[in-house]
C-alpha positions as CSV (number, residue, x, y, z in Angstrom):
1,X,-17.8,3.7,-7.5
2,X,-20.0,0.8,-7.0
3,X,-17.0,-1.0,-8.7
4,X,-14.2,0.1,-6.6
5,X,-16.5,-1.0,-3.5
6,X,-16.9,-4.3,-4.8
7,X,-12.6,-4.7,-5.4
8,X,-11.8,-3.0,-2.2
9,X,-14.4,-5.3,-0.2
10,X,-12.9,-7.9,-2.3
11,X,-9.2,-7.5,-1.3
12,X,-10.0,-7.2,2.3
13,X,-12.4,-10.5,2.8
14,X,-9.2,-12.5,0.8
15,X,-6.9,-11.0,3.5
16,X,-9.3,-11.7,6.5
17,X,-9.9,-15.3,4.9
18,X,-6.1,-16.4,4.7
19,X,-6.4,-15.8,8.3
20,X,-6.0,-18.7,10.5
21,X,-6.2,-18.8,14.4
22,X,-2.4,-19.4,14.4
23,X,-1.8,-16.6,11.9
24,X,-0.1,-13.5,13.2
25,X,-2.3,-10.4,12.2
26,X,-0.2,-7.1,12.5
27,X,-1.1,-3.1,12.1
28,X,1.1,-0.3,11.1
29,X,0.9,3.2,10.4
30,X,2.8,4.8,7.4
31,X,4.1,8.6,6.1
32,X,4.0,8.4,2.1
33,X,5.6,10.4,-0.9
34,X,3.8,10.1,-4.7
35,X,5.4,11.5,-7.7
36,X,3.7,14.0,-8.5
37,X,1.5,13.9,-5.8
38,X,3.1,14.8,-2.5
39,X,2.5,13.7,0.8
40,X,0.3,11.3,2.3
41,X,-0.4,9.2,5.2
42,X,-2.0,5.6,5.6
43,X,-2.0,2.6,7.1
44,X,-1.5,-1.0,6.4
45,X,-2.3,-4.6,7.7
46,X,-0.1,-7.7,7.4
47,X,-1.0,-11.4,8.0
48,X,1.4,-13.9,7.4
49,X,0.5,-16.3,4.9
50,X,3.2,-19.5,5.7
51,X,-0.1,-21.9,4.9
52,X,0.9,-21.1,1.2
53,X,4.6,-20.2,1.2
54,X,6.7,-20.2,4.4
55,X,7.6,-16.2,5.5
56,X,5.2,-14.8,2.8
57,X,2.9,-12.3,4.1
58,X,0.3,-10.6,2.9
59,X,-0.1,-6.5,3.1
60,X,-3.0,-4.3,2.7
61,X,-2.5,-0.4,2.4
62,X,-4.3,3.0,2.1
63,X,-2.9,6.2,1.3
64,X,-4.2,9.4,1.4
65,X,-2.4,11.9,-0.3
66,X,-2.7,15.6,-0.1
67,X,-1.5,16.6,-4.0
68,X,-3.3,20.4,-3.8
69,X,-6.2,22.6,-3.5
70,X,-9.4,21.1,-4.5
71,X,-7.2,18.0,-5.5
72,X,-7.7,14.2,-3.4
73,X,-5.6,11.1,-4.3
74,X,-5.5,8.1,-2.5
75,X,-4.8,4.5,-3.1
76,X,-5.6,1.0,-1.9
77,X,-3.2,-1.7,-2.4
78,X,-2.9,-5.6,-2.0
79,X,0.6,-7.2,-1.9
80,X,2.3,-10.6,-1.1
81,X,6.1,-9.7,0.2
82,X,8.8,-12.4,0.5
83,X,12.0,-12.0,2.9
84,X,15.2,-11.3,0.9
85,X,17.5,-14.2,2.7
86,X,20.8,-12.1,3.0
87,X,22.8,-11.2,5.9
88,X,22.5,-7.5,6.3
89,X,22.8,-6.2,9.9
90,X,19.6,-4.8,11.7
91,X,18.1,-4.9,8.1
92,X,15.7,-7.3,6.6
93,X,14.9,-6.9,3.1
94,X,11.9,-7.5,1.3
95,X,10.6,-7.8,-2.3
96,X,6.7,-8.1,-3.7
97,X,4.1,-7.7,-6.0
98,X,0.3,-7.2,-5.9
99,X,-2.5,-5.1,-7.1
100,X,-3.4,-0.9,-6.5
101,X,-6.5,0.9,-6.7
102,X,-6.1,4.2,-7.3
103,X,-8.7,7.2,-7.3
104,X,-7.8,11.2,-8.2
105,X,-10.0,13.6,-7.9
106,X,-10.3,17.3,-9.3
107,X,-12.8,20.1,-8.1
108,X,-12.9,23.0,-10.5
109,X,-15.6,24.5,-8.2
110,X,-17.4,26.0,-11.4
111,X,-20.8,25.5,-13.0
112,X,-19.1,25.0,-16.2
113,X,-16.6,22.7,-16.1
114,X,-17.6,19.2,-14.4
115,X,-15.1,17.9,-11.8
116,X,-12.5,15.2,-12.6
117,X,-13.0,11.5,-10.9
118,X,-10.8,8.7,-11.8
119,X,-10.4,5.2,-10.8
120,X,-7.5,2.9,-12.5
121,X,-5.9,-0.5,-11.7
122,X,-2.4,-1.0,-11.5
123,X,0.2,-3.6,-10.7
124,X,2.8,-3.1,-7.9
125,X,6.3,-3.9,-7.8
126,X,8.0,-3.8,-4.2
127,X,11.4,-3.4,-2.4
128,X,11.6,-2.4,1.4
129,X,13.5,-3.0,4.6
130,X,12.4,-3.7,7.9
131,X,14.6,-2.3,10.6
132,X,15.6,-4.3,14.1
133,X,12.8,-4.7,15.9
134,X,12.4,-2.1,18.9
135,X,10.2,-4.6,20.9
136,X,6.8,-4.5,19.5
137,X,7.9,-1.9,17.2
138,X,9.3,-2.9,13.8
139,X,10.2,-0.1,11.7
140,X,9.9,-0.3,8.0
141,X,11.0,1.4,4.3
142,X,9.7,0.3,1.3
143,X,9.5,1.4,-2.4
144,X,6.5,0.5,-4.6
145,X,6.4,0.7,-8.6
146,X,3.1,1.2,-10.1
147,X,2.7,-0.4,-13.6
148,X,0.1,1.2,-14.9
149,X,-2.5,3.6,-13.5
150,X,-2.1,7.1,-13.4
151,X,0.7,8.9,-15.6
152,X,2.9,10.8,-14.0
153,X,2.7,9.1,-11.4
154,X,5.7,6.8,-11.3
155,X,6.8,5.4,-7.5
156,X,5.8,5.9,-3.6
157,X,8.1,5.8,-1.1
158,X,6.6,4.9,2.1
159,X,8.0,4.3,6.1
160,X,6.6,4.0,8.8
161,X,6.3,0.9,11.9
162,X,4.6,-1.7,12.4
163,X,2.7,-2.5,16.1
């Protein structure tokens, strides 16, 4: 535990860091599906990150999924997204990679058989969309490919919008 602390703290001083006084800090809200693991919802921050590359930003998520009784999953996850320069409408694609945390949990609720608690690291593959901005509002799709980390467990699909 003390170990996922110090990466999650980690992650989110880097993020806060990169941050300069002309860098545009948004927050979003996101519905997520696991394989294998259901539904969950999260939320995510992105901060542009043009001082290293220009239209890279920088996203930090959390899920909490809801896989089953007596089960918890949820994940924590660092990624740097680049625009996809194509002409596609209302749609502006996006590809990425980064980091995931991800912690499962299993209560057998007996005095027999200890509970299951696992932590693993993983690398992240991304594709997603954003949709025409509705004013503040910018809706957004994305696929992420863990590689690595838990089996069974082989993509999220996420959308939600970003304030």
């Amino acid at each position: 535990m003390k170990r996922l602390l110090t990466a999650a703290t980690s992650v989110l001083l880097v993020l806060f860091t990169v941050t300069t006084a002309d860098a545009q800090m948004r927050y979003g809200a996101q519905v997520s599906f696991g394989d294998d693991i259901d539904l969950g919802i999260g939320g995510r921050v992105g901060v542009s990150l043009d001082q290293y590359l220009e239209n890279l930003e920088g996203v930090v998520s959390f899920d909490l999924f809801f896989p089953g009784e007596n089960q918890s999953f949820w994940t924590i996850n660092a990624n740097a997204l680049y625009p996809i320069p194509i002409e596609a409408g209302s749609l502006m694609p996006y590809a990425g990679a980064g980091l995931g945390i991800a912690h499962y949990t299993i209560n057998f609720d007996s005095a027999f058989i200890d509970d299951y608690n696992e932590t693993k690291f993983n690398l992240n593959l991304v594709a997603g969309t954003r949709f025409g901005s509705q004013g503040k509002l910018t809706p957004f799709a994305e696929l992420r490919l863990p590689l690595g980390g838990f089996d069974g467990i082989g993509f999220f699909l996420c959308g939600g919008v970003m304030f």
